[in-house]
N, C-alpha and C positions, 0 to 999 in steps of 0.2 A: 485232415482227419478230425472227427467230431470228438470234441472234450467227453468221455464215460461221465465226468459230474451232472454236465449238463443234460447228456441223452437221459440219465435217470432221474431229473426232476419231476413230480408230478404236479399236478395244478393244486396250487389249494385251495381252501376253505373260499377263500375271500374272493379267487377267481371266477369261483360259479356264483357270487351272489349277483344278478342281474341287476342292470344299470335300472337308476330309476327312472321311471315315465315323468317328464316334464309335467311342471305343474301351472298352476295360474300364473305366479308369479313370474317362473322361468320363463315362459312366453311372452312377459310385460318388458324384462329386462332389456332390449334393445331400444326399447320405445322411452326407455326413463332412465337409464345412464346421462345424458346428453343435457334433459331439464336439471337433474342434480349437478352439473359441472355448473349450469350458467349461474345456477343460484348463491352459487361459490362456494358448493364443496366439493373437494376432488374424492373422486368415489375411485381413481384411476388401479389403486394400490390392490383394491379388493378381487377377490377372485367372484368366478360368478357361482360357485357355492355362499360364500360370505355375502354377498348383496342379493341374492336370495332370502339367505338368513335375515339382513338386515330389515328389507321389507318385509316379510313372515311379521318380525318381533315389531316393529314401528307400526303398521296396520290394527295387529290385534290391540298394540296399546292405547292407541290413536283413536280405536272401537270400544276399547271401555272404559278411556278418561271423556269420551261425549258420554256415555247411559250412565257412569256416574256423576256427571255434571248434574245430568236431568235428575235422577236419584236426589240428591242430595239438595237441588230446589223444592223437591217437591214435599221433600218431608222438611226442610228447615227453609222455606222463601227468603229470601234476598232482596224480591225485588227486581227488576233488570240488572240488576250485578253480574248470575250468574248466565242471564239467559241470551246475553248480548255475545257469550261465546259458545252458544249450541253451534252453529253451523260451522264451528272454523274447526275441530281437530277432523272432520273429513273433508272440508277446502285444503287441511293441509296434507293427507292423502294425498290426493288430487295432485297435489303441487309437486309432490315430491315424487310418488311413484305410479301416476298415473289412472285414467277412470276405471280399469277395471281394480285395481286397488281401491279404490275409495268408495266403490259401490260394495266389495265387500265388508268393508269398513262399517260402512251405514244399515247393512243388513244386522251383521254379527252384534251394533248396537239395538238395533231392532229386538233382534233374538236374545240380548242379555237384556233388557227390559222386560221383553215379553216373559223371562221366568222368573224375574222380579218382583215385578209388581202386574202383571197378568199383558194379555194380547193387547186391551184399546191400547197399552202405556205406549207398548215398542210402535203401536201406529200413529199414535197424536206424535212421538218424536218423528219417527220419518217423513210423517205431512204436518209440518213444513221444512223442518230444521234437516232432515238427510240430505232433500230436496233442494235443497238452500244450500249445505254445504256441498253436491255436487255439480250444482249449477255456479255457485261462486268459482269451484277451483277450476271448474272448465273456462270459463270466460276468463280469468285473469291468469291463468298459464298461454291462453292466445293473445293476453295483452289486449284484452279490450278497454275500453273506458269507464266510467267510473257510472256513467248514464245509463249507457244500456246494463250495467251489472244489477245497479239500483231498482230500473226500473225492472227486470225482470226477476228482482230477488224479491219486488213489494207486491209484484203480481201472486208470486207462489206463495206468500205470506197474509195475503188474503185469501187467498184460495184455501190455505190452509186453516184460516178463522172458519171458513164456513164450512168446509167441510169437517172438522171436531162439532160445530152444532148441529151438524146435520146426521153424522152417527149418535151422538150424545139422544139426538133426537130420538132415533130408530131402537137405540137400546133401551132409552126410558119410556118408550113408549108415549110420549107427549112430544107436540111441539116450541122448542126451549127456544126458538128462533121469534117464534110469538108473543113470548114472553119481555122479553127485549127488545121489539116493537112496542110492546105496550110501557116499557119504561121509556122508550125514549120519547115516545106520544105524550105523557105525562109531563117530561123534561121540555118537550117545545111547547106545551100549552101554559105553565108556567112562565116559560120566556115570553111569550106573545103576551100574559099579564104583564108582565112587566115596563113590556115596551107599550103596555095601553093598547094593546091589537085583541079588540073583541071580538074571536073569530076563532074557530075551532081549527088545526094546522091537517090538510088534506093527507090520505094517508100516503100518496105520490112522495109529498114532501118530506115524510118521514122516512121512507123507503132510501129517499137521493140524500138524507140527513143521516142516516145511518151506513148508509154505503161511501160518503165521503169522512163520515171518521173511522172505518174500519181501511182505506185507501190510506188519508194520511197517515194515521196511526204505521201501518206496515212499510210509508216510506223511511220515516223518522228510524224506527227499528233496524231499517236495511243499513241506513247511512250511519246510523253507531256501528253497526255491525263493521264496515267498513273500514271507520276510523280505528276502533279498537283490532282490527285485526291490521291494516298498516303497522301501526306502533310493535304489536307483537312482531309482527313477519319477520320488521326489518331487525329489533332486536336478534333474531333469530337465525340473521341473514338471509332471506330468502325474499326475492322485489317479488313486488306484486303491480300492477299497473299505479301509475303517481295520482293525488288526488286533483282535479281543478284550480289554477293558480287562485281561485278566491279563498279556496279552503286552506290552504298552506298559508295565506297571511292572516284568515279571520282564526286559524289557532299556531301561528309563528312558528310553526312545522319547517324544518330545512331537513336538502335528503343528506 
């Protein structure tokens, strides 16, 4: 015989509020548990409201400690201090909870600059630095090496020089790309004084003389980038690919 309490229960409030529709994150969640245990921390305790939660809150913060990194170089410069950690708080997205996380990461940095300091700002940060830090955290969560990370972090970082002169261009309606040919034409006809070379420097060779310091320049960049974010990660526990046994002994690095 059925309990009278129970036949007169009615649903309440709380039972008609309909379940909610999955979101980005929810869908990320089976994809990024698994990276978060190896990196040695046990996410195991959390329910998957809670590690929902936890990426929500790490994402957005991880999106606006990068736009006020860039912020905060651009009105007070540093120097490379600050700018050798643009691409790592969405490598560490990346790392932690996955590329569709850290590509919203890189956006939402976009868009808090963009109302910041206006649209070029959130674009000169995405190209290169989003770009850079999506590319970093993809390659070192498959454990790639430290070569191809470099060399494809130095590529999108010159891609990224010329592409800022080249809307810089478009906005100011001059060619600012001309301009710095003509400095640098300047800078080799002087050196060729110097070395006693009577000869005016062809414009080929100032073309392969500006294009080989905009190359190294972007390797030297990648490979700080690198080292300063090792040092961090691991403080932070979190490996990331090891660097080349030369670099571990030319800076006495043990893991």
């Amino acid at each position: 015989m059925q309990d009278p309490v129970e036949s007169n229960q009615q649903p309440t409030n709380l039972d008609l509020i309909p379940a909610a529709e999955p979101n980005w994150v929810d869908e990320a969640l089976p994809t990024v548990i698994a990276p978060l245990k190896k990196a040695g921390s046990d996410f195991s305790h959390l329910s998957p409201h809670q590690a929902t939660t936890l990426a929500t809150v790490e994402t957005a913060f991880l999106a606006s400690t990068a736009g006020l990194m860039w912020l905060i170089d651009y009105y007070f410069p540093m120097g490379p201090l600050l700018r050798v950690f643009f691409p790592l708080p969405i490598a560490l997205v990346y790392l932690r909870w996955g590329g569709r996380s850290a590509g919203m990461a890189a956006l939402v940095s976009a868009l808090l600059l963009a109302v910041l300091m206006g649209p070029t700002r959130g674009i000169f940060y995405t190209i290169p630095f989003g770009l850079m830090g999506l590319q970093l955290g993809a390659l070192w969560r498959r454990g790639a090496s430290w070569l191809w990370s470099i060399l494809l972090g130095a590529l999108i970082s010159a891609f990224g020089f010329f592409f800022r002169f080249w809307l810089l261009s478009l906005l100011a309606g001059e060619d600012l790309l001309s301009l710095v040919i003509a400095q640098i034409t300047e800078f080799l006809q002087w050196l060729f004084l110097f070395f006693g070379w009577l000869q005016v420097p062809e414009i080929w060779l100032v073309q392969i003389f500006a294009l080989g310091m905009v190359v190294i320049n972007s390797f030297v960049y990648v490979f700080v980038v690198h080292l300063v974010s090792m040092v961090t990660l691991d403080r932070l526990h979190i490996a990331i690919p090891r660097p080349p046994q030369w670099v571990k002994i030319l800076l006495d690095y043990e893991d």
